[in-house]
C-alpha positions as CSV (number, residue, x, y, z in Angstrom):
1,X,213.4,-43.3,-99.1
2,X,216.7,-42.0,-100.3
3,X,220.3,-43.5,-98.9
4,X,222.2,-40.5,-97.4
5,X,225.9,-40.7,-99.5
6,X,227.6,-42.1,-96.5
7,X,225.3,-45.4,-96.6
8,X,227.4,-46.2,-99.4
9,X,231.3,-47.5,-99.9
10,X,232.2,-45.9,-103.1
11,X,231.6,-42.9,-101.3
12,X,233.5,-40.8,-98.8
13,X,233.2,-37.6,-97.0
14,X,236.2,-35.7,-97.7
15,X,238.0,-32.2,-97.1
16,X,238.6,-30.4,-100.2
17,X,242.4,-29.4,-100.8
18,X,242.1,-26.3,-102.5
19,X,245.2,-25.4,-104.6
20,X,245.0,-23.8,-108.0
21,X,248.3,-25.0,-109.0
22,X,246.4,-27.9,-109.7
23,X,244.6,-26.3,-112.7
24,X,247.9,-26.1,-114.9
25,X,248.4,-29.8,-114.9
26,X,246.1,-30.4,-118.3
27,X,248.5,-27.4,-120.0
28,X,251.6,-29.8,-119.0
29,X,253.3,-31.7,-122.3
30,X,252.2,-35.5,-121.9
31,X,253.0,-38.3,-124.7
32,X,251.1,-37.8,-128.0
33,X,250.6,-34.0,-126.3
34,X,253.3,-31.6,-127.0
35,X,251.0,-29.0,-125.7
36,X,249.0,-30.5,-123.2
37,X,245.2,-31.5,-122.9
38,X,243.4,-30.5,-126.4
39,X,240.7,-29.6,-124.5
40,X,242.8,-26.6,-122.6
41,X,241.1,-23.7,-123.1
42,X,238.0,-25.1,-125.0
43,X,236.0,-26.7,-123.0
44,X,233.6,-24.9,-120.2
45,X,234.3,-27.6,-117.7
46,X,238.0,-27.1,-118.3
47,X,241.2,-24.8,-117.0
48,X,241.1,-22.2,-117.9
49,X,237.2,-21.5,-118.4
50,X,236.1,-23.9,-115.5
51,X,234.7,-22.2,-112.2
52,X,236.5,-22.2,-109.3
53,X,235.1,-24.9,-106.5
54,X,233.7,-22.6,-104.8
55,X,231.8,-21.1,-106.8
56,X,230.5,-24.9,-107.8
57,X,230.0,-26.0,-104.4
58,X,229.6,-24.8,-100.2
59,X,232.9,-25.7,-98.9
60,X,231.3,-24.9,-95.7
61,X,229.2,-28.2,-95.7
62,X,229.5,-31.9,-96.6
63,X,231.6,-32.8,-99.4
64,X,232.0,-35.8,-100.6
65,X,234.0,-38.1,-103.1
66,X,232.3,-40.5,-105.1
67,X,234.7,-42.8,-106.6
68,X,235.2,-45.9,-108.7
69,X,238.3,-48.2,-108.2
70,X,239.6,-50.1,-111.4
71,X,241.8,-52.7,-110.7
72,X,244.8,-51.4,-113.1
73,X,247.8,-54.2,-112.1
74,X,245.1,-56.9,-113.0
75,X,244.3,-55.2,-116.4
76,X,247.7,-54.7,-117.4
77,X,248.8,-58.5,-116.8
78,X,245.8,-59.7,-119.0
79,X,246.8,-57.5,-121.7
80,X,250.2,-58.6,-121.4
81,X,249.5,-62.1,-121.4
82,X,247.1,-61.7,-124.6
83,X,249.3,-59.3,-126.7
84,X,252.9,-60.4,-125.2
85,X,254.4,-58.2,-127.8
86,X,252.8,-55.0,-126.8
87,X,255.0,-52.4,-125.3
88,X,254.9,-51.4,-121.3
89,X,252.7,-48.4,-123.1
90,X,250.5,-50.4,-125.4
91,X,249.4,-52.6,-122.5
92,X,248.4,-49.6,-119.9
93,X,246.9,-47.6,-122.4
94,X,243.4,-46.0,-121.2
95,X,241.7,-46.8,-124.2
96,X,241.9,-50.2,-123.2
97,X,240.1,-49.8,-119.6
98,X,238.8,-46.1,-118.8
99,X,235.6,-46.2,-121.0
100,X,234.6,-49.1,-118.8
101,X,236.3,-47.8,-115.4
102,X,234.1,-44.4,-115.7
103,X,231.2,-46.5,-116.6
104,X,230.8,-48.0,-113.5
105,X,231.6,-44.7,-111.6
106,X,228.3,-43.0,-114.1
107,X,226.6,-45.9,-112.5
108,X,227.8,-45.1,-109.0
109,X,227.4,-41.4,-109.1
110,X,223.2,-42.2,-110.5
111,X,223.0,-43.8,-107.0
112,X,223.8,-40.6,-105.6
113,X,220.8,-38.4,-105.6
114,X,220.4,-34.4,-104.1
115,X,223.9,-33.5,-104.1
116,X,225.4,-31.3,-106.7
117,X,228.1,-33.3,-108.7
118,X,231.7,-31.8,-109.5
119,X,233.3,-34.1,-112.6
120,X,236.4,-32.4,-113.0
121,X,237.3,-31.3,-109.3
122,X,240.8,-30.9,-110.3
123,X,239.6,-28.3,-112.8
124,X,238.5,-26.5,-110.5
125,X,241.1,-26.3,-108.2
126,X,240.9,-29.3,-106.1
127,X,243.6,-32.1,-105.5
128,X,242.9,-34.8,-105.6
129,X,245.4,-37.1,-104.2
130,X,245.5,-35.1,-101.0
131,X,242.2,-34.6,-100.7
132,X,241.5,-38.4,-100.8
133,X,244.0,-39.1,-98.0
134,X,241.5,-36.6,-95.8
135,X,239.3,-39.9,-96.5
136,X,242.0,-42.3,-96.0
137,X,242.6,-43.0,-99.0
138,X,246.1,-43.0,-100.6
139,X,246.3,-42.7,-104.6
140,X,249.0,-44.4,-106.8
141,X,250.6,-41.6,-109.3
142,X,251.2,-43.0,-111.9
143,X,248.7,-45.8,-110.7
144,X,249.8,-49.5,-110.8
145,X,247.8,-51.6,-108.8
146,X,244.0,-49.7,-108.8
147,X,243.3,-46.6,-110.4
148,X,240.6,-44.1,-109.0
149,X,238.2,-41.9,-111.2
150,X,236.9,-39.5,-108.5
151,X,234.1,-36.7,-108.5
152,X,233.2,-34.5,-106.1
153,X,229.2,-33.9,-104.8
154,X,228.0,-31.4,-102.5
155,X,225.7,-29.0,-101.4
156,X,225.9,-26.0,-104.4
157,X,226.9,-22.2,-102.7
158,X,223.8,-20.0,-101.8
């Protein structure tokens, strides 16, 4: 028998916030990235290219948001403590901890079976931060303490 998505706790119902804006996030500059994300433009599951959400998923049903919780503050203290002369930068950086952080949401989201599963929500139109607080759930930006990987799963549009 199959656990419906709400049997578990890394998994919420939640009300997608729609707002395209979103999408032009991964063309803003960020460090090492004058121009943005280098995968703007190029990849399928990315803005410009990537679907809109609801043309992924029903709106009109169930949505939920499968998510991992990494505990950031707690990383960045044990590289500080190993590599005290590491920069503020040097210690946060997410080659450090997201390979293992979306690990374990992989393993979460192969626990989740029947549900069609959105990996780049924002991509598509969908934010993220306010529509985790439809859950309860209030994100740190830039995180601190925990940082979230999130997907979205649902019910895909007839």
């Amino acid at each position: 028998m199959t656990k419906k998505p709400t049997d578990f706790s890394f998994v919420r119902e939640v009300k997608p916030v729609v707002d395209y804006g979103v999408r032009a996030l991964c063309a803003r500059p960020y460090h090492g990235h004058p121009k943005g994300c280098p995968n703007y433009g190029k990849r399928a599951c990315c803005p410009p290219c990537a679907p809109k959400i609801e043309n992924t998923l029903d709106l009109s049903k169930p949505v939920f948001a499968i998510f991992n919780v990494f505990d950031f503050g707690s990383h960045v203290a044990r590289m500080r403590a190993k590599h005290p002369n590491w920069t503020d930068r040097q210690c946060a950086c997410c080659l450090y901890w997201q390979g293992t952080a979306r690990k374990h949401l992989r393993e979460k989201v192969a626990q989740v079976r029947g549900l069609r599963i959105i990996s780049t929500p924002e991509a598509q139109g969908v934010n993220l931060t306010a529509t985790m607080r439809t859950a309860g759930i209030e994100l740190e930006w830039p995180p601190v303490k925990m940082a979230y990987q999130i997907v979205l799963a649902g019910t895909a549009p007839k």
